[in-house]
C-alpha positions in Angstrom: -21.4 -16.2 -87.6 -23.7 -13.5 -88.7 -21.8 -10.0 -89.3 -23.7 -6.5 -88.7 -24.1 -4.4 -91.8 -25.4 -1.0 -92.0 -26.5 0.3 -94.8 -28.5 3.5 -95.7 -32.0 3.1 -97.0 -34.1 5.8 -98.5 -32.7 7.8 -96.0 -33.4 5.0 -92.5 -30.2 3.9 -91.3 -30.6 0.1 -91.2 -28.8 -2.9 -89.0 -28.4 -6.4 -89.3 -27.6 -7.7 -85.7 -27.3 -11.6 -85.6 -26.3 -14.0 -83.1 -22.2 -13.2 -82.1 -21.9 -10.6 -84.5 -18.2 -9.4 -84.5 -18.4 -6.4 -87.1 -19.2 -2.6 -85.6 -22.7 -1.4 -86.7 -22.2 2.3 -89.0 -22.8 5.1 -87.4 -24.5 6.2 -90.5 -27.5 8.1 -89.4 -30.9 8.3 -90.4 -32.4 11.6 -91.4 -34.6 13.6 -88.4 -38.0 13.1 -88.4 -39.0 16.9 -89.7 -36.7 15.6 -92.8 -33.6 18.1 -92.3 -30.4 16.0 -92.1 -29.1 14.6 -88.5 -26.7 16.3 -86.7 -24.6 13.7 -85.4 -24.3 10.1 -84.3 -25.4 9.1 -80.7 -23.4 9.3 -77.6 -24.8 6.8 -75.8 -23.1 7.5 -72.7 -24.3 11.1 -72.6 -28.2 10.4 -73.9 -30.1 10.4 -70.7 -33.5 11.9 -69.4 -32.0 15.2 -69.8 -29.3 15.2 -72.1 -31.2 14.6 -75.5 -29.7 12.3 -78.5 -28.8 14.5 -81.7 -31.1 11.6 -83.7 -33.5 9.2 -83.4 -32.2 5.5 -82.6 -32.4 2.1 -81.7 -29.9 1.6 -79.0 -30.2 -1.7 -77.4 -32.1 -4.7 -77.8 -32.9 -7.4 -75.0 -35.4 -9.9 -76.6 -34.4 -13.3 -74.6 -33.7 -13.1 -71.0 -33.7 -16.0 -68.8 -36.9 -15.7 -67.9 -40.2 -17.8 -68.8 -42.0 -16.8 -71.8 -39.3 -14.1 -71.9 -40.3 -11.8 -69.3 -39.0 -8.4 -69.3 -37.4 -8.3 -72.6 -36.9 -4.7 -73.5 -35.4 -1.9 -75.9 -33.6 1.1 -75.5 -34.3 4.0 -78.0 -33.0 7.3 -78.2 -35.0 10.0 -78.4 -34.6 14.2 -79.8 -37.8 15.1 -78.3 -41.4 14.3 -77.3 -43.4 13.7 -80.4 -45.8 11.0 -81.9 -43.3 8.6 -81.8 -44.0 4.1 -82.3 -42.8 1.1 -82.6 -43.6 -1.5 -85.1 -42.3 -4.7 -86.5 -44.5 -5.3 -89.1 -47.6 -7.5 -87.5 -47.5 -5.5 -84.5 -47.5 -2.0 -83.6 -46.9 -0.1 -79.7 -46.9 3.7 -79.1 -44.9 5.5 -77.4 -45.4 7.9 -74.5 -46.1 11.3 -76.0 -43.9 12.9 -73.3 -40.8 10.3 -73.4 -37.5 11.7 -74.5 -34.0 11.0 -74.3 -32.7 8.1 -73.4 -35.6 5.6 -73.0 -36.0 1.7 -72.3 -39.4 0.5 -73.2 -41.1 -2.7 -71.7 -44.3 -4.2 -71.7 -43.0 -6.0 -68.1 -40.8 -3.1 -66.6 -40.8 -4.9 -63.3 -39.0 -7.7 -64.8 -36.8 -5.4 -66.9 -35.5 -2.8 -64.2 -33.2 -5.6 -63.5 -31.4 -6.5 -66.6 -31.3 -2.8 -67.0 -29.1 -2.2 -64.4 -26.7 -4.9 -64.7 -23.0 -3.7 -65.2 -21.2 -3.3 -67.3 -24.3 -2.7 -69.7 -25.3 0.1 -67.7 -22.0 1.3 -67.1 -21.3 3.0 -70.4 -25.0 3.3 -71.4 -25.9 6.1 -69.1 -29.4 6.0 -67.5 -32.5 5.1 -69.0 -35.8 6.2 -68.6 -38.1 2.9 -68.0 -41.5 3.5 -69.4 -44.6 0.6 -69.9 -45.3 -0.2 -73.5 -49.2 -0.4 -73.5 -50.3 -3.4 -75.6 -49.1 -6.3 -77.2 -45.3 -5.7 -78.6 -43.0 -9.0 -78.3 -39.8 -9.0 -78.9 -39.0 -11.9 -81.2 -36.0 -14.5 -79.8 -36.0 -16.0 -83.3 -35.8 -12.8 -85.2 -37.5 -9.6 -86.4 -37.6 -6.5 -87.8 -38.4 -3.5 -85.4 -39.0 0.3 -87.1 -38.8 3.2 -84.7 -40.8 5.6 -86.3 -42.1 9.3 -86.0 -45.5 10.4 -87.1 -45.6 6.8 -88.9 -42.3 7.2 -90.9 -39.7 4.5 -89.9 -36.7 6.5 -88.7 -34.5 3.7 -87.6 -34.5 0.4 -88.5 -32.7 -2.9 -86.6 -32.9 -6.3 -87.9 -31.5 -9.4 -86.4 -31.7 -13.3 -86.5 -32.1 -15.8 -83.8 -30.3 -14.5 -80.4 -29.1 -16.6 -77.9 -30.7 -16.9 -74.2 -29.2 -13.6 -72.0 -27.9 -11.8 -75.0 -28.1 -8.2 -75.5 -27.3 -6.0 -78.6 -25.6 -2.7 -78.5 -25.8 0.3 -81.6 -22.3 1.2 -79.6 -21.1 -2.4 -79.7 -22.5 -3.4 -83.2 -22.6 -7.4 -82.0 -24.6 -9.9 -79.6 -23.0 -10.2 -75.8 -24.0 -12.4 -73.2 -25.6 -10.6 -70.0 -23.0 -9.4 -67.4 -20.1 -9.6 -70.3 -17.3 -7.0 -70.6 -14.9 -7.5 -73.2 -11.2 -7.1 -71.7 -8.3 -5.5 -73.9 -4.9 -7.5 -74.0 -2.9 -6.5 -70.6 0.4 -6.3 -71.1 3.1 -6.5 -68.5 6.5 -5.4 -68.8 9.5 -7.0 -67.2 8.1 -9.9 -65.7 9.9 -13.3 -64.0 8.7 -15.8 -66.0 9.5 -19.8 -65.5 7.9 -22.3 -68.6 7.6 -26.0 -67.4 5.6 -29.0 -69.0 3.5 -31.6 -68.0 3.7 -34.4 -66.7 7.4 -33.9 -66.3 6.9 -31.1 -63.8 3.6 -32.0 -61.4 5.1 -30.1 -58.5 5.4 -25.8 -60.3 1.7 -25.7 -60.4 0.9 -26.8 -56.8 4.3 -25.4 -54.9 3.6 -22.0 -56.5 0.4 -22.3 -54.5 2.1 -22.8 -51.6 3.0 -20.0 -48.7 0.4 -17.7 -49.8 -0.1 -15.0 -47.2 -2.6 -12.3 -48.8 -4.8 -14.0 -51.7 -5.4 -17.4 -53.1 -7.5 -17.1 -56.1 -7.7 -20.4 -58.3 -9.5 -20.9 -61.2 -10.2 -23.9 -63.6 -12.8 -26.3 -65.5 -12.5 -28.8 -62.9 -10.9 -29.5 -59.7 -10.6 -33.3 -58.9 -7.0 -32.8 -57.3 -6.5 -34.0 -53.7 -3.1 -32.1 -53.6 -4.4 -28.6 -54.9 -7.3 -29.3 -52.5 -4.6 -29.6 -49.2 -3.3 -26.5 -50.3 -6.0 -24.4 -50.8 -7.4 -25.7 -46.9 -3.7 -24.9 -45.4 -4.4 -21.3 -46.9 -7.2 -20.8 -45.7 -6.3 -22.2 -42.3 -3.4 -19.7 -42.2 -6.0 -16.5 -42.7 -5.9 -16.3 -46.4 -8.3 -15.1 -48.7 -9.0 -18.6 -50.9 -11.3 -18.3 -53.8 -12.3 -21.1 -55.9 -14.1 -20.2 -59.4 -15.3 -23.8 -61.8 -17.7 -24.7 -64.3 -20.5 -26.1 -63.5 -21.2 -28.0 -66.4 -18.3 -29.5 -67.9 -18.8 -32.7 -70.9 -19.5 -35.2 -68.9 -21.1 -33.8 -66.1 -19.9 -32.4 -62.6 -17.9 -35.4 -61.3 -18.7 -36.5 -57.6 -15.0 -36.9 -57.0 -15.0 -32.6 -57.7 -18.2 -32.2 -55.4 -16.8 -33.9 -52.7 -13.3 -32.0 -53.0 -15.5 -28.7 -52.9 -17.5 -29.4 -50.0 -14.4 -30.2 -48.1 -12.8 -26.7 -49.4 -16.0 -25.0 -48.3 -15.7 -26.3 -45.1 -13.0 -25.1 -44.3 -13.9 -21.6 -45.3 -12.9 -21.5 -49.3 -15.5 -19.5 -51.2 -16.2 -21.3 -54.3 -18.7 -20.2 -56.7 -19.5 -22.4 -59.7 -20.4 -20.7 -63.3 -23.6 -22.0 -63.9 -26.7 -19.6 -63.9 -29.4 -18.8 -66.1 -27.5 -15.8 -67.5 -24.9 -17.1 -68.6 -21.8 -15.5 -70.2 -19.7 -18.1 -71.4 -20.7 -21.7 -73.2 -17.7 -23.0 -70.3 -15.6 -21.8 -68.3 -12.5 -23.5 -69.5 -9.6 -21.0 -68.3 -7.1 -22.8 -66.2 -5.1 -20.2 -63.9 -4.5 -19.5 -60.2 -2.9 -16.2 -58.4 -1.2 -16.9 -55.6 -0.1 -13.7 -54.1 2.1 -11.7 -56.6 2.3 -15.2 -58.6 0.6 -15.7 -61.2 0.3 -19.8 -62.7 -1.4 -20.2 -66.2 -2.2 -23.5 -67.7 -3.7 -25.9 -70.6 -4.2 -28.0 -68.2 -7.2 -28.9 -65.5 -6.2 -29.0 -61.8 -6.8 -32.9 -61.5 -4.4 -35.7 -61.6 -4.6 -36.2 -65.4 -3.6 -32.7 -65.8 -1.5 -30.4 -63.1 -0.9 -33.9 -61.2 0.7 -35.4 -63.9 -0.5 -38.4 -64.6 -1.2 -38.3 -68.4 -1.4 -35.5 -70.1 1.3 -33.4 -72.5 0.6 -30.2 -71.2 2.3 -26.8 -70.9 2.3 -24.4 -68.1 4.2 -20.7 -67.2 4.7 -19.0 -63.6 4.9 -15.4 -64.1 5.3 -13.3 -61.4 7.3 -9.3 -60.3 10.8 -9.6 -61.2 13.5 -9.6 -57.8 13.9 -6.3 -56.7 11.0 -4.2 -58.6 8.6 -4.0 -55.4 10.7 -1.0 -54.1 10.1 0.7 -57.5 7.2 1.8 -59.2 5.7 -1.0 -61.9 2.5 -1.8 -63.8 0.3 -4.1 -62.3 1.9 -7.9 -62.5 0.4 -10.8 -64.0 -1.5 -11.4 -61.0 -2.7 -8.3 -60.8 -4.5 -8.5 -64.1 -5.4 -12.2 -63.5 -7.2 -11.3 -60.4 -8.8 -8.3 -61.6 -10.4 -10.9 -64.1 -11.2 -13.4 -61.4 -13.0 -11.0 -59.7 -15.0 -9.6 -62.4 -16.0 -13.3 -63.9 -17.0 -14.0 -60.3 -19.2 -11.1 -59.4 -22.2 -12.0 -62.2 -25.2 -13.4 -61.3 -24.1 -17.0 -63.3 -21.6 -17.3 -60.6 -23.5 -19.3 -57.8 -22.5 -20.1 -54.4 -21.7 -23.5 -54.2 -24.3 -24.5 -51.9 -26.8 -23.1 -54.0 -25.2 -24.9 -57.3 -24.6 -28.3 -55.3 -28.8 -28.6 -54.2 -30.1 -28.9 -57.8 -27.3 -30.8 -59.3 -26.7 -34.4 -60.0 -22.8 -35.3 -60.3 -21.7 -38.0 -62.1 -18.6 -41.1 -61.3 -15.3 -40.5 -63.5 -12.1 -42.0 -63.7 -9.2 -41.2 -62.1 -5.7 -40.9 -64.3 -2.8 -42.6 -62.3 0.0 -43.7 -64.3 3.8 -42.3 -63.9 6.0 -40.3 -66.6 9.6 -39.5 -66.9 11.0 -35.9 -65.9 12.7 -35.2 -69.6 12.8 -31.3 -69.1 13.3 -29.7 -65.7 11.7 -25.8 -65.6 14.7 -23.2 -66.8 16.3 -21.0 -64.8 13.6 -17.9 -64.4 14.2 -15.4 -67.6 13.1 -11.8 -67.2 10.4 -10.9 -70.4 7.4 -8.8 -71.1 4.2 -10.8 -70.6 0.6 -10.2 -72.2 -2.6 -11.8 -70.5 -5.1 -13.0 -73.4 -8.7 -13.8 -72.9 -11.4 -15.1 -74.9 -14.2 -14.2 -75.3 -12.5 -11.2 -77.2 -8.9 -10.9 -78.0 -7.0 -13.7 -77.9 -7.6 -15.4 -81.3 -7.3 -12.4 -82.9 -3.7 -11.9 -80.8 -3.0 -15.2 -82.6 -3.6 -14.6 -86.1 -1.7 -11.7 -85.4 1.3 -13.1 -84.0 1.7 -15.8 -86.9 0.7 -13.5 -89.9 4.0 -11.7 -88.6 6.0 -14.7 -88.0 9.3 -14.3 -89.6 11.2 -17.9 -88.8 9.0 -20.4 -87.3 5.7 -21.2 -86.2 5.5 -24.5 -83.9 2.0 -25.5 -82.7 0.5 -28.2 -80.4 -3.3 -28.7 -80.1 -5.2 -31.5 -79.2 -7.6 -31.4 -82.6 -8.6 -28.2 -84.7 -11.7 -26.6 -86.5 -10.3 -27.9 -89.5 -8.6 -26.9 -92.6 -10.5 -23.5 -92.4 -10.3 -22.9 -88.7 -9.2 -19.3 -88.5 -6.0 -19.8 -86.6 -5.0 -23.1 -89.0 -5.7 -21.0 -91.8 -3.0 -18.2 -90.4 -0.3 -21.7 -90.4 -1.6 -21.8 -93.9 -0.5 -18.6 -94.6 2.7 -18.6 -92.9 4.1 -21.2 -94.0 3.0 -20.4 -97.8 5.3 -17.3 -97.4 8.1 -19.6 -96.0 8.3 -19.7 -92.6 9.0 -23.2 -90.7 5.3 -24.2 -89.6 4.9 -27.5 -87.8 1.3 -28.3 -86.1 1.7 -31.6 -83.8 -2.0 -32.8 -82.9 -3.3 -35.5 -80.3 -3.1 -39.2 -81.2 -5.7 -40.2 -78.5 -8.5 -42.6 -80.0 -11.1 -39.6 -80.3 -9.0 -37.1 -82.0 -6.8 -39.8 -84.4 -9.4 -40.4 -86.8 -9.9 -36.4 -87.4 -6.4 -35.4 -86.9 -5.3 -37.8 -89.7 -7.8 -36.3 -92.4 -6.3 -33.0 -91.4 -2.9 -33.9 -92.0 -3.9 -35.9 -95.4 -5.9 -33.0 -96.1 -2.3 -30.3 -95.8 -0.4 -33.1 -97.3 0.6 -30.9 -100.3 1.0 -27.8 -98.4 4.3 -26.4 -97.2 3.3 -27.2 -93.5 4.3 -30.2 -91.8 1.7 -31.7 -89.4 2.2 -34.8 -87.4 -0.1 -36.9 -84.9 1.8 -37.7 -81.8 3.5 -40.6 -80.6 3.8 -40.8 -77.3 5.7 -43.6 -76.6 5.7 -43.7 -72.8 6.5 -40.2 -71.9 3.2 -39.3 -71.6 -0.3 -40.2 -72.6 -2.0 -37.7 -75.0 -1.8 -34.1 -76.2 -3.6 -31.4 -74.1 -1.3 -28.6 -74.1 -2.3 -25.6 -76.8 0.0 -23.5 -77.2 2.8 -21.8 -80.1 5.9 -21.2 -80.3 6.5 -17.7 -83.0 9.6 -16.6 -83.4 11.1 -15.7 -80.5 7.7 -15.8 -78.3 5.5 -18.1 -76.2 1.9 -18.5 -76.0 0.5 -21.0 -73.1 -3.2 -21.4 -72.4 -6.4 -23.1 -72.1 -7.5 -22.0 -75.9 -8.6 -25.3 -77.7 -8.4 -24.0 -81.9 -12.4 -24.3 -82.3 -15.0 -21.0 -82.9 -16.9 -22.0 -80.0 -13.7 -21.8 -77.7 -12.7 -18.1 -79.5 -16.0 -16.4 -79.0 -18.4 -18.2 -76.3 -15.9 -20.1 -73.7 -13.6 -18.3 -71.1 -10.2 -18.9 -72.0 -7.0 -17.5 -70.6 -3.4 -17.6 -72.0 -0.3 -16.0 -71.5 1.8 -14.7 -74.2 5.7 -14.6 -73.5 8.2 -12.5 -75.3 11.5 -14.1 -74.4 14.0 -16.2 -77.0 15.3 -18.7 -74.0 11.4 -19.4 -73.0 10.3 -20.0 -76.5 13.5 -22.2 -76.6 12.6 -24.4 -73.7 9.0 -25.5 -75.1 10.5 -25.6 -78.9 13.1 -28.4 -77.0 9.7 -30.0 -75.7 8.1 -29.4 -79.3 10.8 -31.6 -80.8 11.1 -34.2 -78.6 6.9 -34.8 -79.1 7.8 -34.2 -82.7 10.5 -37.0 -82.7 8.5 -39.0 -80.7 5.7 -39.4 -83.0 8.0 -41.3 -85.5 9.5 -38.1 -87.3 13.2 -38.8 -87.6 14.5 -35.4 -87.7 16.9 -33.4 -85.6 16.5 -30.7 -82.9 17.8 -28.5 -85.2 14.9 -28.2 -87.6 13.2 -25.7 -84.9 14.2 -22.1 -86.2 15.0 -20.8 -82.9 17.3 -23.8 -82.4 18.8 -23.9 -85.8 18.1 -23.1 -88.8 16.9 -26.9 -90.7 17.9 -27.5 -93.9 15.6 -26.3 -97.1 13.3 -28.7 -97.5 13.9 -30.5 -94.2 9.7 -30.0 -93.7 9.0 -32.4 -96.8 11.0 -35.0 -95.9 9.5 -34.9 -92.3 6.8 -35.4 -93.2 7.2 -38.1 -95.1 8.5 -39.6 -92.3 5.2 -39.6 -90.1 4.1 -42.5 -88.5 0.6 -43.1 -87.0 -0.1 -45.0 -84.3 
């Protein structure tokens, strides 16, 4: 990860921009090009044709679209007033029109670049720029450069970056890289939701009955969809006049599988649109959320809608149904969890990565996969609904940090299944780290499957002398590996499709739900144990905090205790 700095040099406000930068640029500015001091920092929604910037800047840099030989790339600079003003990056120079001003994008193709100008929400909460033709040779370097906006030859403003990714833009405002047609989302909490936890496999119905009886929307969403039972429901829907929507990834690892093709031509058939997240712009690395709104209900998952996953058939996975509490329609309330799930279905399916499926289906080869169809025991039946406020994460953006947050204020215990990790120094293992250095009960249960044992062992050798116990699982016929991510802290819940990796934190679409409810933290920290036990730890139920409070030391001798398969 490359962070932007800003720093002030001989008076030229200077930025580092690299690929995902996370870090804001300064707002330090330069010094005015007749050498009195600035009078401000840019508002970049306010500097338009004829509203002029307070000081000269660099405002937004486009240098690898998704074009060949990177057609229309462009930049945005912000302009006091007409002058002898330039560009240069050091091998080659462009001037700029003598009578540009304000808010101007500058293009040596502006046919191409009008647009990627326009997209939303770029544009949005830019304001309108002047498009003007750069006479000459200027490229704008996808591997890295150095561009000076100067004023009669003095450098003003000064932006460096390193390689950028294809379809990634860079913002003064923003201070980091974001992929084309991305807007970062804010946390949305809801207050006084319904909320019903179950787990996989022992509870294959919740996901597809909560589907069922749908009379407005239909909105499903997922890295796959090789499920002949969410398939039946999502045709019933839409033969009943619902609005169905279907949003995948295109290209999962492993390929599209022809089992999922021919589910989606049968679903668009029958009138489902389904668009698949697949197009030159793209936004995320995958789209690996797993969610559905169904009306006012809301379903969020860790795992995929296939029989391996929501059907049951091998995976340890978690799930939550949240949805308006009995009663609160006659009164007024925020938006429920479907609400703000579907305003983020809507707004990952409007881009232009999100193809038609007919378009996506003519140019893409699918491949044969397997089909998961063993049978699991029903251990732990969904509770009784409990009432809690709710929080919808979403990466890219906020929910690693939500995370880290969450157990750097963990008081009690911290109780974490993932399939595998970053490692010792992935961000979010690091927080355990922490946590459990400070004395709270941390426990991290990992996958035992054949790929993941090898790693997950070195992980485990590797905390050995830490005060954190971490097991790989057993699972001894009650179900076949770990997919489920989620945490218990304290006295909350988090459930989603967020695998512990950078790439999943910053480039994938991931969705989870954070629950803030004692009796639904309880029900997965009952579920926690009995994987825990399960993996040859012999070690009550009552070493869970919320449960009971273990015995000093209990950790250690878990650990111990460990068996691996």
């Amino acid at each position: 990860m490359v962070i932007a700095f800003a720093v002030l040099l001989a008076g030229v406000a200077v930025f580092t921009a690299g690929i995902a930068v996370t870090a804001a640029a300064s707002t330090t500015v330069a010094a005015a090009p007749d050498g009195t001091a600035g009078g401000g920092t840019l508002d970049a929604t306010a500097a338009n044709a004829t509203t002029a910037p307070t000081d000269p800047r660099i405002v937004e840099l486009y240098p690898n679209p998704t074009t060949e030989r990177n057609r229309g790339e462009y930049l945005v600079v912000a302009l006091p007033r007409r002058g002898n003003w330039s560009l240069s990056d050091g091998y080659h120079d462009a001037s700029i029109p003598s009578n540009a001003s304000g808010l101007v994008a500058l293009s040596t193709d502006p046919e191409r670049s009008a647009e990627f100008l326009a997209d939303a929400p770029a544009a949005a909460d830019r304001g309108p720029a002047e498009l003007r033709r750069l006479d000459g040779y200027f490229p704008l370097s996808a591997s890295g450069d150095r561009i000076e906006l100067r004023h009669d030859g003095v450098p003003v403003d000064i932006v460096e970056y390193g390689r950028v990714s294809d379809g990634h833009r860079w913002r003064a405002d923003w201070g980091e890289w974001r992929p084309r047609g991305y807007d970062p989302r804010e946390p949305a909490r809801i207050e006084d939701a319904s909320v019903t936890p179950f787990v996989l496999p022992d509870s294959p119905d919740v996901p597809v009955e909560t589907l069922r009886g749908t009379e407005d929307r239909l909105l499903l969403a997922g890295y796959t969809l090789e499920s002949d039972r969410t398939a039946n429901v999502l045709v019933d829907a839409v033969d009943r006049g619902v609005d169905v929507r279907v949003l995948l990834e295109g290209s999962p690892v492993g390929g599209f599988s022809a089992r999922s093709a021919r589910l989606v031509d049968r679903l668009v058939a029958a009138g489902v649109e389904v668009r698949i997240l697949d197009g030159d712009a793209e936004r995320f690395r995958f789209h690996h959320a797993k969610y559905a709104v169904a009306d006012d209900r809301a379903v969020v998952l860790t795992e995929n809608w296939k029989p391996s996953g929501t059907g049951g058939r091998t995976n340890r996975g978690w799930g939550v149904v949240a949805e308006p509490t009995p009663g609160s329609e006659s009164v007024p309330r925020n938006p429920s969890p479907a609400d703000a799930l579907a305003a983020l279905f809507r707004a990952d399916a409007a881009a232009t990565d999100a193809r038609p499926w007919r378009e996506f289906e003519a140019d893409t080869e699918f491949h044969d996969s397997g089909r998961a169809n063993d049978t699991y025991p029903t251990r732990f039946e969904p509770p009784a609904p409990a009432r809690a406020d709710v929080t919808l994460l979403t990466a890219p953006g906020n929910a690693a940090d939500r995370i880290v947050a969450r157990i750097d204020a963990a008081d009690d215990r911290v109780l974490a299944v993932v399939p595998r990790t970053g490692g010792p120094n992935d961000r979010i293992v690091r927080a355990l780290r922490r946590a459990a250095d400070r004395g709270v009960d941390v426990h991290l249960l990992l996958s035992g499957a054949w790929y993941d044992r090898d790693d997950n062992r070195d992980l485990a050798t590797t905390l050995d002398s830490e005060p954190i116990a971490v097991a790989v699982s057993e699972p001894r016929g009650r179900y076949g590996k770990i997919h489920a991510k989620g945490l218990v802290v304290d006295d909350a819940a988090i459930v989603g499709s967020l695998n512990w990796n950078e790439g999943a934190a910053t480039e994938n679409r991931e969705v989870l739900l954070a629950v803030d409810d004692a009796a639904v933290a309880d029900f997965y920290a009952r579920a926690y144990a009995a994987d825990w036990r399960g993996g040859g730890v012999h070690l009550p139920v009552e070493f869970l905090g919320g449960l009971g409070v273990a015995v000093a030391g209990a950790w250690i001798a878990a650990r111990r205790e460990i068996r691996f398969a």
